[in-house]
C-alpha positions in Angstrom: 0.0 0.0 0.0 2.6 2.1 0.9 4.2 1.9 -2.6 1.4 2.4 -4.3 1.0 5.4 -2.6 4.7 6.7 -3.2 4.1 5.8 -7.1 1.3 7.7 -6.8 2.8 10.7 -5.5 5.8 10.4 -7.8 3.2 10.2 -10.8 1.3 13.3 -10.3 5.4 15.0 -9.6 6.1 13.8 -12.7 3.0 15.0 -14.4 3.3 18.4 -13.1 7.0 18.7 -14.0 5.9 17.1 -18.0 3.0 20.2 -18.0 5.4 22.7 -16.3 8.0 22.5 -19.0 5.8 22.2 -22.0 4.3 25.5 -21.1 8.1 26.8 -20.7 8.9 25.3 -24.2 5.7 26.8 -25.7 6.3 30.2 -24.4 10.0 30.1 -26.2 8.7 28.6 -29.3 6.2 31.8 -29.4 8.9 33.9 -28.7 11.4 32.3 -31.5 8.5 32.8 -33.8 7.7 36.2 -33.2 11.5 37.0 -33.8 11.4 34.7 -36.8 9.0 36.4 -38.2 10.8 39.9 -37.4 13.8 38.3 -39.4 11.9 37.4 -42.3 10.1 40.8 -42.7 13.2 42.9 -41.8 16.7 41.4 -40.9 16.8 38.9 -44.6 15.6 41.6 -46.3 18.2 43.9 -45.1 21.2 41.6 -45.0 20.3 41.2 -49.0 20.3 45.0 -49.4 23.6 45.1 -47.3 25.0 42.4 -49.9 24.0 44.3 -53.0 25.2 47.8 -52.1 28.3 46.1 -51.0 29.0 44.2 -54.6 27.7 47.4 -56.5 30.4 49.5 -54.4 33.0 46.9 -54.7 32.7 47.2 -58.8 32.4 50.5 -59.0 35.5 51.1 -57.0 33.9 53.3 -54.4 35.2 51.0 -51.8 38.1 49.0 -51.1 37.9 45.2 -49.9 38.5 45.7 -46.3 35.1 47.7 -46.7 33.6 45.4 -48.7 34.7 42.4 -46.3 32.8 44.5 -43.5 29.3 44.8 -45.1 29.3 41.5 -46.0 30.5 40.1 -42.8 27.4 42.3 -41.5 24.9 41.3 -43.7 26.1 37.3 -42.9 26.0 38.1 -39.6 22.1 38.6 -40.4 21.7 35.4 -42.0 23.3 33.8 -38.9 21.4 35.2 -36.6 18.2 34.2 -38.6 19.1 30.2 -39.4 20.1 30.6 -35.5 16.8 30.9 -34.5 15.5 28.6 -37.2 17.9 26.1 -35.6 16.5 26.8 -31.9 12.7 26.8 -32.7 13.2 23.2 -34.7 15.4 22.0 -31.0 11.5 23.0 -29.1 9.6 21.7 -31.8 11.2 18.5 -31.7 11.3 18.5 -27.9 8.0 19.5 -27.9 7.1 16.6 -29.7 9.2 14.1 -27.6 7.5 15.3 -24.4 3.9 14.8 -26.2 4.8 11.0 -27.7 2.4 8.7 -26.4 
């Protein structure tokens, strides 16, 4: 009896902790989305803006390659920080989905 009880106990623990974290995980998956969705409105389009000013300089000598290396780096940079958070929301999804497996 006492076992059962204790099994019990550890049980409803353990469901509380499963609930507890898939809440914590949906709040960051909102919160990767939102600034997905910031990335693909803003930061991509601005990293491919960054890319062509920086060819268009480099070929019509306006800048040198140090320069060039820097807008580029920045507008990669942009990228990164974008398949970053791609890379983090797919980690919750699929823990997300792990937690959930019946």
């Amino acid at each position: 009896k006492i076992n059962e009880t204790a099994s019990s106990i550890n049980l409803d623990y353990l469901g509380k902790e499963l609930e507890s974290r898939l809440r914590e995980l949906m709040i960051e998956k909102n919160k990767l989305q939102q600034s997905l969705n910031r990335y693909k409105a803003a930061g991509l389009l601005q990293a491919k803006v960054i890319l062509d000013h920086a060819k268009q300089k480099i070929e019509k000598g306006e800048i040198n390659y140090i320069e060039w290396t820097v807008l580029v780096n920045n507008a990669v940079l942009l990228q990164l920080d974008y398949f970053n958070l791609v890379r983090d929301l797919k980690k919750i999804e699929i823990e997300i989905d792990y937690l959930t497996a019946n």
